[in-house]
MIKOL-315009 format. One record per residue (C-alpha): residue number from 1; x, y, z. Coordinates in nm, 3 decimals. Layout:
<num->NUM, xx->X, yy->Y, zz->Z>;
...
***
This chain:
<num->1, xx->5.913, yy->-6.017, zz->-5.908>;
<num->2, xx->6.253, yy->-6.215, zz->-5.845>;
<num->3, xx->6.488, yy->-6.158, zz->-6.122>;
<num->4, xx->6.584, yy->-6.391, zz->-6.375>;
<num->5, xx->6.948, yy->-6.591, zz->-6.321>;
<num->6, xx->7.142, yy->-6.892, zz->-6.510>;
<num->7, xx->7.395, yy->-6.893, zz->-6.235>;
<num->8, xx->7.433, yy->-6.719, zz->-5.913>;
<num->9, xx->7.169, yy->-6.508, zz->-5.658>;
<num->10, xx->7.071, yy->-6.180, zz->-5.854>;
<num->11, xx->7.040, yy->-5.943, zz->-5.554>;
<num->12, xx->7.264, yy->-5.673, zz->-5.533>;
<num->13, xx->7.385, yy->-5.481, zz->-5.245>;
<num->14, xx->7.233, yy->-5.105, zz->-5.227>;
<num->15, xx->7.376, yy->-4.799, zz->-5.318>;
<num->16, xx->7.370, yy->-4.659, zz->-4.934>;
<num->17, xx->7.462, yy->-4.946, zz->-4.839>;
<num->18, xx->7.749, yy->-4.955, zz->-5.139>;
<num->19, xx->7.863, yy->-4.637, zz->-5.018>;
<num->20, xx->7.909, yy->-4.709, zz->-4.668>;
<num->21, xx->8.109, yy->-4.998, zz->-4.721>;
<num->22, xx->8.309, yy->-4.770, zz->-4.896>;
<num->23, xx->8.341, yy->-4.561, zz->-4.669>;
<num->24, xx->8.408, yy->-4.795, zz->-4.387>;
<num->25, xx->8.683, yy->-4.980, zz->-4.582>;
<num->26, xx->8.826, yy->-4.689, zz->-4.650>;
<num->27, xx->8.867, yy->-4.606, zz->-4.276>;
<num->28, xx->9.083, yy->-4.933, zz->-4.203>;
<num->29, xx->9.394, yy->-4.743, zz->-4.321>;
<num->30, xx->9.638, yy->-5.043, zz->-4.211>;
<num->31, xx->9.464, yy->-5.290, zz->-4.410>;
<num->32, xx->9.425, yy->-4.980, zz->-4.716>;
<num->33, xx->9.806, yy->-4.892, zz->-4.687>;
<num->34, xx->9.921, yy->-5.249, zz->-4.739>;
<num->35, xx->9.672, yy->-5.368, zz->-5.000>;
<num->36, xx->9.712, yy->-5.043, zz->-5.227>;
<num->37, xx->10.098, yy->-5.156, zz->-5.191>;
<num->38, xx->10.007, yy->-5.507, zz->-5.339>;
<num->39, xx->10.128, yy->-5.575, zz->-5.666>;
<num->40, xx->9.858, yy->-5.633, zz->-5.917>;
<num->41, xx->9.503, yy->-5.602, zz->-6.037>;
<num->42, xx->9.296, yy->-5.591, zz->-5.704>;
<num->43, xx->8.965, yy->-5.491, zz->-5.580>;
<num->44, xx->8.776, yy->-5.564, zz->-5.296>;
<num->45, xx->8.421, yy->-5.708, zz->-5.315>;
<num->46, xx->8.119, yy->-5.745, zz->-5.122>;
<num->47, xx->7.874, yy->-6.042, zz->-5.040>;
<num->48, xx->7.703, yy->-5.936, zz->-5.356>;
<num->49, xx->8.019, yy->-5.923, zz->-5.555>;
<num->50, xx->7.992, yy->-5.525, zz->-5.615>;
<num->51, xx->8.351, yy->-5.364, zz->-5.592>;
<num->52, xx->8.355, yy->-5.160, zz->-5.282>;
<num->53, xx->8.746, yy->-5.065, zz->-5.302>;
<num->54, xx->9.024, yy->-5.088, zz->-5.558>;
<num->55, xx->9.402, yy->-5.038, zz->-5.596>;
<num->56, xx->9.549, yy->-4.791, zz->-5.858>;
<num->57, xx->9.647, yy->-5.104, zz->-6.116>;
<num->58, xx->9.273, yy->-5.202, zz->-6.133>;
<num->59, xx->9.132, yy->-4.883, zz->-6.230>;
<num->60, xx->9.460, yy->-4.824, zz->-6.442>;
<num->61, xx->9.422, yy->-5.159, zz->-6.608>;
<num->62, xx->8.999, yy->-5.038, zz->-6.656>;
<num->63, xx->9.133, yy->-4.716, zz->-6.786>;
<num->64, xx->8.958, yy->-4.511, zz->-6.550>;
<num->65, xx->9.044, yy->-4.245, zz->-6.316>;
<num->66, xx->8.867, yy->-4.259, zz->-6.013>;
<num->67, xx->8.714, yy->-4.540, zz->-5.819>;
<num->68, xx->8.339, yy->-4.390, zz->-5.839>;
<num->69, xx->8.333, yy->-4.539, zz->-6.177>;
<num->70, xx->8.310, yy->-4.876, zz->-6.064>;
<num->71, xx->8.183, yy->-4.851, zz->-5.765>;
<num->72, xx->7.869, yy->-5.091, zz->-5.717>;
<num->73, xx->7.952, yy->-5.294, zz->-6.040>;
<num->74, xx->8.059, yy->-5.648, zz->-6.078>;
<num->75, xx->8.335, yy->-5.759, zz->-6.212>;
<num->76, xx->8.242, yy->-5.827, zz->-6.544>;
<num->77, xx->8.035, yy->-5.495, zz->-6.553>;
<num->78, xx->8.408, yy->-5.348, zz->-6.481>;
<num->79, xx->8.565, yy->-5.495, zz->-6.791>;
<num->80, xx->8.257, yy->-5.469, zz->-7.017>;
<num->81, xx->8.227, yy->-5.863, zz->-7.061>;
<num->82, xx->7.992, yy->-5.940, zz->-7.359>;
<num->83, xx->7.766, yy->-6.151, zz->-7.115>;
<num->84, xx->7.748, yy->-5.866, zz->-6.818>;
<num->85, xx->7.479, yy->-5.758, zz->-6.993>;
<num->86, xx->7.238, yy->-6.019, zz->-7.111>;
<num->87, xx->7.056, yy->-6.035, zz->-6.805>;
<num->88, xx->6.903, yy->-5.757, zz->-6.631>;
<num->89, xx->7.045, yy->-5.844, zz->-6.343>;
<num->90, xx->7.402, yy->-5.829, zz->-6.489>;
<num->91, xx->7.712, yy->-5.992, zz->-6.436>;
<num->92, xx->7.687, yy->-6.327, zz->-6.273>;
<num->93, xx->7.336, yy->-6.450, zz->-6.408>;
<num->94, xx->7.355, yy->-6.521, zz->-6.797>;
<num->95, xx->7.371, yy->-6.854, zz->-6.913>;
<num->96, xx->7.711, yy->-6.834, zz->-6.946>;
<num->97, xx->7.835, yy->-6.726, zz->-6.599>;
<num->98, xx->7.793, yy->-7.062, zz->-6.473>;
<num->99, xx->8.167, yy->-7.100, zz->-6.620>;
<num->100, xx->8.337, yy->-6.804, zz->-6.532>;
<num->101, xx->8.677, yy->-6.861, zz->-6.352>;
<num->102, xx->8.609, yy->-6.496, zz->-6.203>;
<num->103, xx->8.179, yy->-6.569, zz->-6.045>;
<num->104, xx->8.301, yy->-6.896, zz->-5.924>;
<num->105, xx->8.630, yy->-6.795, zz->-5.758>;
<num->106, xx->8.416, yy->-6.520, zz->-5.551>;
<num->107, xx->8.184, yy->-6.797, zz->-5.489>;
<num->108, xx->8.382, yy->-7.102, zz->-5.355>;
<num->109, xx->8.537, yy->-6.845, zz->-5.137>;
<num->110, xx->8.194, yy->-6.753, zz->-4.983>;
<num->111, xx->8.091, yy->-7.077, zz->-4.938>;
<num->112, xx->8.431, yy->-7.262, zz->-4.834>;
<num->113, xx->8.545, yy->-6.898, zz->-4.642>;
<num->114, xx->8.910, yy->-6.980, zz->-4.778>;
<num->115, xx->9.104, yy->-6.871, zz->-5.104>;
<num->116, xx->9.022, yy->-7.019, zz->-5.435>;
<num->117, xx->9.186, yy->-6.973, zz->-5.753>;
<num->118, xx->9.046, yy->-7.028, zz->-6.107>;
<num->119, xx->9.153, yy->-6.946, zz->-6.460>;
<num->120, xx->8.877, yy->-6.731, zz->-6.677>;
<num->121, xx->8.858, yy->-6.615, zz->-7.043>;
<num->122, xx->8.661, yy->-6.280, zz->-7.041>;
<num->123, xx->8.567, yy->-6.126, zz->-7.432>;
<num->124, xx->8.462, yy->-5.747, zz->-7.420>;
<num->125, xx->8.368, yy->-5.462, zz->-7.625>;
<num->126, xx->8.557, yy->-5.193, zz->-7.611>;
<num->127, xx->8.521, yy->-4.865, zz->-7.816>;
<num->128, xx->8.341, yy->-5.153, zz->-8.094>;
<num->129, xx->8.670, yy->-5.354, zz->-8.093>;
<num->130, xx->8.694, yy->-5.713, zz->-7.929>;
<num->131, xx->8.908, yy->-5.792, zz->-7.661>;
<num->132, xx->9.017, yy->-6.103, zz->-7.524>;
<num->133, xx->9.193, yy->-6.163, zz->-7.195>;
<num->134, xx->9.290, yy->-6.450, zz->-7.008>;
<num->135, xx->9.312, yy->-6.444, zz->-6.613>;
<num->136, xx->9.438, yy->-6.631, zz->-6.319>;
<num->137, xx->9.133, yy->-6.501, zz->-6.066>;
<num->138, xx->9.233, yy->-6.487, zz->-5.642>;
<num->139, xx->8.942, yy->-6.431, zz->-5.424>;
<num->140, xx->9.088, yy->-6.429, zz->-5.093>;
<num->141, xx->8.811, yy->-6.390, zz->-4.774>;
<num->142, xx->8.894, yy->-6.083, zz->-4.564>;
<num->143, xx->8.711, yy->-5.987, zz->-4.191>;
<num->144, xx->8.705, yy->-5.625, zz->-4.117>;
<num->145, xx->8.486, yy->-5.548, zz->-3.797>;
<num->146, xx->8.292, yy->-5.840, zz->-3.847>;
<num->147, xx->8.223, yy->-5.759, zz->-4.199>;
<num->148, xx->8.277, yy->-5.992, zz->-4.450>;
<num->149, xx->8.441, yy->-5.871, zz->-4.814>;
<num->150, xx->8.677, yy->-6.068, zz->-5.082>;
<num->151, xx->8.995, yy->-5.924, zz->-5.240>;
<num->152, xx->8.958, yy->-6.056, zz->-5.591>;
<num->153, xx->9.321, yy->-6.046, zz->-5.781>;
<num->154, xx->9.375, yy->-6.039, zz->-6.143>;
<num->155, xx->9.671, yy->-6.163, zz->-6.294>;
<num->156, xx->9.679, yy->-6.101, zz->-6.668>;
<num->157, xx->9.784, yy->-6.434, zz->-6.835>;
<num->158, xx->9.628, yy->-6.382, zz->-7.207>;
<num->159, xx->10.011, yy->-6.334, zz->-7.389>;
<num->160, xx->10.156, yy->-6.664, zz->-7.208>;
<num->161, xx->9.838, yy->-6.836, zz->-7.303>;
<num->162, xx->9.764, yy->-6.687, zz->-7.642>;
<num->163, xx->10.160, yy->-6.789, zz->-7.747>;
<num->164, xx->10.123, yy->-7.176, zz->-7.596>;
<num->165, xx->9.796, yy->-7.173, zz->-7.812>;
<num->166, xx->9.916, yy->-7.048, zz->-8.099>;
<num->167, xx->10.227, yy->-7.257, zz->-8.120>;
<num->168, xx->10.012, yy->-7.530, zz->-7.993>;
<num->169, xx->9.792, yy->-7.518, zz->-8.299>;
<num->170, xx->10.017, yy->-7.427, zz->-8.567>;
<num->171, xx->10.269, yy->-7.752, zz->-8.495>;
<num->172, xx->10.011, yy->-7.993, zz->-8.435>;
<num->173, xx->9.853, yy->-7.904, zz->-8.728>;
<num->174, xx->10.203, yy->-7.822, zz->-8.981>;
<num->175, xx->10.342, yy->-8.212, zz->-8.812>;
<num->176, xx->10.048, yy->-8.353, zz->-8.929>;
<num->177, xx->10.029, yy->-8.237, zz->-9.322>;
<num->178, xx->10.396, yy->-8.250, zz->-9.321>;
<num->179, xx->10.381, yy->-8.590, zz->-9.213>;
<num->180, xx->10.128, yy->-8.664, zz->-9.445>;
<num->181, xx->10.328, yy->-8.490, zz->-9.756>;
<num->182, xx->10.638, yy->-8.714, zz->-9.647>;
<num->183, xx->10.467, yy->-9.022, zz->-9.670>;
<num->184, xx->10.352, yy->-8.927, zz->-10.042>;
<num->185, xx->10.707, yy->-8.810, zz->-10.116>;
<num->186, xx->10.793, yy->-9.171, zz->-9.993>;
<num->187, xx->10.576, yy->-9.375, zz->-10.171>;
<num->188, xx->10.692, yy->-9.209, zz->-10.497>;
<num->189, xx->11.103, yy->-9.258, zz->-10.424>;
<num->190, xx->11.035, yy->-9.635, zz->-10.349>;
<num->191, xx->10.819, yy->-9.581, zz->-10.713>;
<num->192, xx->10.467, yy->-9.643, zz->-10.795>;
<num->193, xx->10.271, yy->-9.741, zz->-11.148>;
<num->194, xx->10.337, yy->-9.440, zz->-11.408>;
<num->195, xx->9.920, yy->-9.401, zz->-11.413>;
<num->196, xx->9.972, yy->-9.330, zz->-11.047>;
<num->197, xx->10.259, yy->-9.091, zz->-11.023>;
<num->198, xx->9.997, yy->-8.758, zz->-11.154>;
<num->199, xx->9.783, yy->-8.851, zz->-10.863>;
<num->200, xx->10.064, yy->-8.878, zz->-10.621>;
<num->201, xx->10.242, yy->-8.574, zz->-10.763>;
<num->202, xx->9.944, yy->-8.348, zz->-10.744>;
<num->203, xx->9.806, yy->-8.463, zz->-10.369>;
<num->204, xx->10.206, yy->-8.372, zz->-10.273>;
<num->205, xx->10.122, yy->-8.034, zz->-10.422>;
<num->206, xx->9.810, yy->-7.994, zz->-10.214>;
<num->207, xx->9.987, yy->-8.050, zz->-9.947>;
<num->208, xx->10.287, yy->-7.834, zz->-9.939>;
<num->209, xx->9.981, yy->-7.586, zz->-10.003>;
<num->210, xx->9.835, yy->-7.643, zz->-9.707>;
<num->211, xx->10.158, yy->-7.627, zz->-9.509>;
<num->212, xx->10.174, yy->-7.265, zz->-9.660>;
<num->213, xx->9.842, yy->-7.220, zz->-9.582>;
<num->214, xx->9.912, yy->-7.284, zz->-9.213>;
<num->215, xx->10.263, yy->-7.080, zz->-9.161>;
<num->216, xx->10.001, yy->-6.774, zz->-9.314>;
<num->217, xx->9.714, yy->-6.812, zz->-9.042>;
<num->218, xx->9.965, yy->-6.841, zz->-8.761>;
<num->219, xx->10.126, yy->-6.512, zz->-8.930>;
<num->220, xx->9.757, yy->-6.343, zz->-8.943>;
<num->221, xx->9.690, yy->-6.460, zz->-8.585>;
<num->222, xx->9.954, yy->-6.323, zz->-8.437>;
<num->223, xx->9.874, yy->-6.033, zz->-8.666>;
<num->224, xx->9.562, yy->-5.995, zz->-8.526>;
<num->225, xx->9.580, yy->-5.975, zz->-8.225>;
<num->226, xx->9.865, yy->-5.743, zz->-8.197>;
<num->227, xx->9.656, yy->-5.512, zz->-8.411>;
<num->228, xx->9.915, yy->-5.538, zz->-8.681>;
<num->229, xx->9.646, yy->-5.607, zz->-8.968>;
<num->230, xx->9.618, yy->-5.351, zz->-9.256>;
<num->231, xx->9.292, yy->-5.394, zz->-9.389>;
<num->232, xx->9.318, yy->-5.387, zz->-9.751>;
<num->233, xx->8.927, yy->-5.322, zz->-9.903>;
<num->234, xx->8.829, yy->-5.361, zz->-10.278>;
<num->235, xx->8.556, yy->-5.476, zz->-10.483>;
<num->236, xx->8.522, yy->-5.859, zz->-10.421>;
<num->237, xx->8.202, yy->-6.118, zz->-10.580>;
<num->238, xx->8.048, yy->-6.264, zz->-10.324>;
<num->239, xx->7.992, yy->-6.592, zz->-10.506>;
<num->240, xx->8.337, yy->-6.612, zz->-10.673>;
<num->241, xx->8.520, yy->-6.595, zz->-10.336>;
<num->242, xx->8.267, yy->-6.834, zz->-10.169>;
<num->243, xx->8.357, yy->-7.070, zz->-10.453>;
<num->244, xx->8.668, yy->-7.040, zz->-10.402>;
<num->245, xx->8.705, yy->-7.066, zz->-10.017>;
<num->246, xx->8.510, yy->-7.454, zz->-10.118>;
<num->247, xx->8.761, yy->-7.548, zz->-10.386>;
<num->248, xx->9.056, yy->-7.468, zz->-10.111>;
<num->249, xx->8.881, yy->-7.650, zz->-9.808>;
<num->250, xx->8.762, yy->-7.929, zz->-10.010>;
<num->251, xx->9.158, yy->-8.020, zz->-10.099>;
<num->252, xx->9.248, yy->-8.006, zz->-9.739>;
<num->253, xx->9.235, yy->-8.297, zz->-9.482>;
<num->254, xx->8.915, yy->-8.229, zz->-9.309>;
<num->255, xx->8.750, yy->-8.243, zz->-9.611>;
<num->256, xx->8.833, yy->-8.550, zz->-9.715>;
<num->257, xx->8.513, yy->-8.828, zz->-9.788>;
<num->258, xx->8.308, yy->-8.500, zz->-9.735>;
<num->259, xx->8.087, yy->-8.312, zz->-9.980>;
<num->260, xx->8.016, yy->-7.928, zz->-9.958>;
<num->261, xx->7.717, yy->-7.827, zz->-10.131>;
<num->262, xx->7.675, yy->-7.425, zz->-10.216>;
<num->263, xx->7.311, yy->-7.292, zz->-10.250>;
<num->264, xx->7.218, yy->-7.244, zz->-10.550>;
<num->265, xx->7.040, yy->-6.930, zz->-10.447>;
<num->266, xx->7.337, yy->-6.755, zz->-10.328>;
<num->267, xx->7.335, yy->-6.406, zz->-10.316>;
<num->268, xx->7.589, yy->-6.258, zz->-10.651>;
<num->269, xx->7.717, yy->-5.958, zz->-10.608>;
<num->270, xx->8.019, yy->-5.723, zz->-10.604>;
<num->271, xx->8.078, yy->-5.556, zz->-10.240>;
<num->272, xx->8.391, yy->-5.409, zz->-10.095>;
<num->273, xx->8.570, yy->-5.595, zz->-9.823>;
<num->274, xx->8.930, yy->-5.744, zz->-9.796>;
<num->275, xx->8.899, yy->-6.003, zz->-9.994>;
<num->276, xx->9.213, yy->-6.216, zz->-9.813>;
<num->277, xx->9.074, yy->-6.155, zz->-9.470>;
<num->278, xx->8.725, yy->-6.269, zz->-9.580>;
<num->279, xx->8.865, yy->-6.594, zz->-9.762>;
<num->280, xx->9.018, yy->-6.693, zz->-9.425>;
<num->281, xx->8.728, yy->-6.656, zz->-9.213>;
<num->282, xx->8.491, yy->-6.859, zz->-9.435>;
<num->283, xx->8.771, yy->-7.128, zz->-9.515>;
<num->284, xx->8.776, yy->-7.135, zz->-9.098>;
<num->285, xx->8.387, yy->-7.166, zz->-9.116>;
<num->286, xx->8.447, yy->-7.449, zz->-9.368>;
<num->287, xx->8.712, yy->-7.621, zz->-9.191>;
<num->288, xx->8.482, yy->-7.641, zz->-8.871>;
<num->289, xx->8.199, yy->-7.783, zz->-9.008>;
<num->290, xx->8.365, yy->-8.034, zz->-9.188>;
<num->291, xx->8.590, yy->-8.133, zz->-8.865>;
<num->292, xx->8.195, yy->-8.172, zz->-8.696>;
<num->293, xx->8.109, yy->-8.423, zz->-8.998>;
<num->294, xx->8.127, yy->-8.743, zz->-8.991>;
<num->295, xx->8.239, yy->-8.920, zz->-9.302>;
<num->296, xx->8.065, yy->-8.944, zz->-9.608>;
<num->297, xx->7.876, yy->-8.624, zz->-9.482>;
<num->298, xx->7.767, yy->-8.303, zz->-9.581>;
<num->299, xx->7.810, yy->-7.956, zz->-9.528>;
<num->300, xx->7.630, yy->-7.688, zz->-9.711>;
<num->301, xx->7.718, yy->-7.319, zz->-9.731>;
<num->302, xx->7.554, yy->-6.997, zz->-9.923>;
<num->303, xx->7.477, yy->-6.609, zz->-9.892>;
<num->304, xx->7.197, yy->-6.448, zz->-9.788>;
<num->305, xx->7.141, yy->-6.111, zz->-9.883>;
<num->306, xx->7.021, yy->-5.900, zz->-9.536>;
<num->307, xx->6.883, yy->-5.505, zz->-9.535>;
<num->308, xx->7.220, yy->-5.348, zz->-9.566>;
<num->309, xx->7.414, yy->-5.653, zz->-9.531>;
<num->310, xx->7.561, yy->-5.988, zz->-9.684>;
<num->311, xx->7.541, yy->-6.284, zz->-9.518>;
<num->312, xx->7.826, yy->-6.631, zz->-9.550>;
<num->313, xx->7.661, yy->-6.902, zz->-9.337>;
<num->314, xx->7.748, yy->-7.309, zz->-9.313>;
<num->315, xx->7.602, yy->-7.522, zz->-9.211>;
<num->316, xx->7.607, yy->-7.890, zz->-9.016>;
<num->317, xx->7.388, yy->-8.128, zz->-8.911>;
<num->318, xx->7.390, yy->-8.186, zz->-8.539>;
<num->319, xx->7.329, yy->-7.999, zz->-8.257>;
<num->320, xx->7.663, yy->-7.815, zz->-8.040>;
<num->321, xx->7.570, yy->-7.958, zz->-7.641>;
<num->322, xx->7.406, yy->-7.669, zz->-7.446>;
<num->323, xx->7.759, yy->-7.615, zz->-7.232>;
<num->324, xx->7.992, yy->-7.583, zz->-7.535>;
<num->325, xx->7.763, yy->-7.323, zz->-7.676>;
<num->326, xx->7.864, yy->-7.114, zz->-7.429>;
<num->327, xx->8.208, yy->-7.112, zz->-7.451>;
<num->328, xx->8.238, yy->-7.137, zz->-7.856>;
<num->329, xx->8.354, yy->-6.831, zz->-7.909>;
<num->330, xx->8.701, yy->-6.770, zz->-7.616>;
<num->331, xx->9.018, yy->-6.817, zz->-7.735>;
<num->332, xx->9.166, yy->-7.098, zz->-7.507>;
<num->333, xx->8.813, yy->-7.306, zz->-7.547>;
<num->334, xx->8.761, yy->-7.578, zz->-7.788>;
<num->335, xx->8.623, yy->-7.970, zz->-7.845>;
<num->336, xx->8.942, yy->-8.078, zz->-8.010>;
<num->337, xx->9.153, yy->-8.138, zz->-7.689>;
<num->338, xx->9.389, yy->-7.897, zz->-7.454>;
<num->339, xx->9.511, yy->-7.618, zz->-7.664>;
<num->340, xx->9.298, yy->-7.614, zz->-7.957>;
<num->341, xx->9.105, yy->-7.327, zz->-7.967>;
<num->342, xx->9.130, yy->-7.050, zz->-8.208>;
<num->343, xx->8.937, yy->-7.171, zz->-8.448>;
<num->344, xx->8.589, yy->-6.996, zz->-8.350>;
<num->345, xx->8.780, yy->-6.704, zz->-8.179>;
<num->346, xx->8.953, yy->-6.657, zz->-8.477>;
<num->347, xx->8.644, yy->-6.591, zz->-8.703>;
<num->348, xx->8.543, yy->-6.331, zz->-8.459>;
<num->349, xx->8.828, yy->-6.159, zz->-8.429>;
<num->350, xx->8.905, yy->-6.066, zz->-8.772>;
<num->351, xx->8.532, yy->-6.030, zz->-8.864>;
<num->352, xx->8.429, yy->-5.805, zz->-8.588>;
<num->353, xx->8.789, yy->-5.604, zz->-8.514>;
<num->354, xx->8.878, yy->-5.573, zz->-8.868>;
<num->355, xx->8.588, yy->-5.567, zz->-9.108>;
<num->356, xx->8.339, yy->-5.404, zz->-8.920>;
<num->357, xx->8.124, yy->-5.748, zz->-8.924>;
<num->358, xx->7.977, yy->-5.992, zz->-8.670>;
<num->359, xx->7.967, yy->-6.322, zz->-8.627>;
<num->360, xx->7.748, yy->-6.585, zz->-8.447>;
<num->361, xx->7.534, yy->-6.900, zz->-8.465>;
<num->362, xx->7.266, yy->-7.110, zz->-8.394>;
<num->363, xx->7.245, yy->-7.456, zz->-8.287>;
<num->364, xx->6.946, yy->-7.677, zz->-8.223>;
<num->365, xx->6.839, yy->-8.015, zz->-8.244>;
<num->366, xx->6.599, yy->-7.934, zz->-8.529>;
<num->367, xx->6.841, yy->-7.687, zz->-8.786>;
<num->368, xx->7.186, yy->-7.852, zz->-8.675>;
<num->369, xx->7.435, yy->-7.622, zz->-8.623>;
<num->370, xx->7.475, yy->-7.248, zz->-8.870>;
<num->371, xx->7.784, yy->-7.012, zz->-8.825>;
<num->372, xx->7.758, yy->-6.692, zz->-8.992>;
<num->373, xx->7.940, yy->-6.362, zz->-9.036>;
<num->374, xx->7.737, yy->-6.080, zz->-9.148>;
<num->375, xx->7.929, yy->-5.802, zz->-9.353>;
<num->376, xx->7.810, yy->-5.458, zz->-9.456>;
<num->377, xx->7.763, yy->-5.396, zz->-9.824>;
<num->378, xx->7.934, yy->-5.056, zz->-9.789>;
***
């Protein structure tokens, strides 16, 4: 029975046959002398895209010591990608292969026999922690003895991209409340009615809120991701901070002309988390939603009480298209326009990496669209 694939062929090149391509690269020692002396994250690939041969800063970069370890896998195999495995046929055939930078680099290059380069987000699991990297993917077309292989290159572009994100996100949003608190500040110098001045007065102090609000993310970010975070646990009520994360969200721009409605069957009750951490991600889950509403729309949120677990969900109507569902969750990715995307990635990252949670979601034309993060109640 033919295997199952969203993307590219599923067959795979056999061990024997693995191993002699091994060996017989391995024999050119020209072409092995100059491309262990190339600078970079290399490995050399096969018509199935199995690594067959690799330079010391791959199987440095993979933490490993020897090249049987990888021998036979596919890239994202390598690295641990959280899709390599959601097929049994492995990297290259989950729904979500069909845009990786790294399957269709390999490829254009089979098909066009020249060198194609493509950008790639890959999120693994390493040792229970996510990681996030960003590459610029080479797959270059080599003949040895009539035997076709691909040097695949990896150049490691996640800081450059992470800081234009970042930085790209925190200004657009800080001009944009800023602007909006100077444009309050105005109206009340040029002077207003005295029944309107309290109004005024307190939207400027929601405001400059929210501009504090925003210099802290970036600072947890950037936190984050450097693994600076000190988780801080204590007892926390589930409800109380839920409420709270609503109050602060329904203040903010995006949830302006916008209701959110909590269950009133919420799970209430005391569990031990970091409380700040946890306010964050659901005001992110909030903010989201809301941005996916159109005016005068709503977006409901509540807790669910799992075996062993608690659960924050929201919820929106509408579905996420089929494409962006597979990309919701990488760090350079979003709907909002170039350099947008932490919002998602964000949620997961301090959920998963830092209090021992996981998020996810489900979106269909029939229950709209519901983010959760599950926590443990221990």
């Amino acid at each position: 029975m033919e295997e199952k694939t969203y993307s590219v062929p599923t067959i795979r090149t056999s061990i024997e046959k693995t191993l002699n391509d091994y060996d017989f690269v391995a024999s050119q020692k020209l072409f092995t002398e100059v491309f262990g002396a190339i600078a970079g994250i290399s490995a050399i690939v096969n018509k199935s895209r199995q690594i067959v041969y690799a330079n010391s800063d791959f199987l440095e970069f993979l933490g490993v010591k020897s090249l049987e370890a990888v021998l036979g896998r596919r890239t994202g195999e390598a690295v641990s990608c959280i899709h390599s495995g959601e097929e049994l046929s492995g990297c290259g055939t989950s729904q979500a292969c069909s845009y990786c930078g790294a399957v269709n680099a390999i490829v254009e290059s089979q098909v066009t026999n020249k060198k194609s380069v493509r950008e790639t987000s890959i999120s693994s699991v390493i040792d229970g922690q996510q990681k996030s990297w960003d590459f610029k993917i080479t797959s270059t077309p080599v003949n040895l003895g009539n035997n076709e292989f691909y040097v695949l290159s990896l150049q490691d572009i996640s800081y450059e991209k992470r800081l234009v994100s970042l930085e790209k996100i925190f200004f657009h949003d800080l001009l944009n409340i800023a602007s909006g608190l100077n444009g309050l500040l105005t109206i009340i110098k040029d002077g207003v009615a005295p029944e309107e001045t309290h109004d005024l007065i307190q939207k400027s102090k929601e405001a400059s809120n929210n501009i504090i609000e925003e210099i802290m993310l970036y600072r947890q970010l950037r936190a984050a991701e450097d693994g600076d975070i000190e988780v801080l646990s204590e007892p926390v009520n589930s409800l109380e901070l839920l409420t709270s994360a609503v109050k602060m969200i329904s203040s903010h721009e995006a949830g302006k002309n916008k209701l959110v409605l909590i269950d009133g069957n919420s799970y209430d009750t005391v569990f031990n988390t970091d409380r700040t951490l946890l306010l964050r991600i659901i005001i992110n889950l909030l903010k989201n939603a809301l941005e996916a509403t159109m005016n005068e729309g709503t977006v409901r949120t509540g807790i669910e009480n799992w075996v062993g677990k608690i659960r924050f969900c929201v919820k929106n109507e509408g579905m996420i298209p089929y494409d962006i569902q597979q990309q919701i969750f990488r760090r350079s990715f979003s709907t909002k326009g170039k350099g947008r995307g932490l919002g998602t990635y964000s949620i997961r990252l301090l959920a998963e990496n830092y209090l021992s949670g996981k998020a996810g979601f489900t979106s269909n034309e029939k229950d709209g669209t519901i983010f959760f993060v599950d926590l443990p109640m221990q």
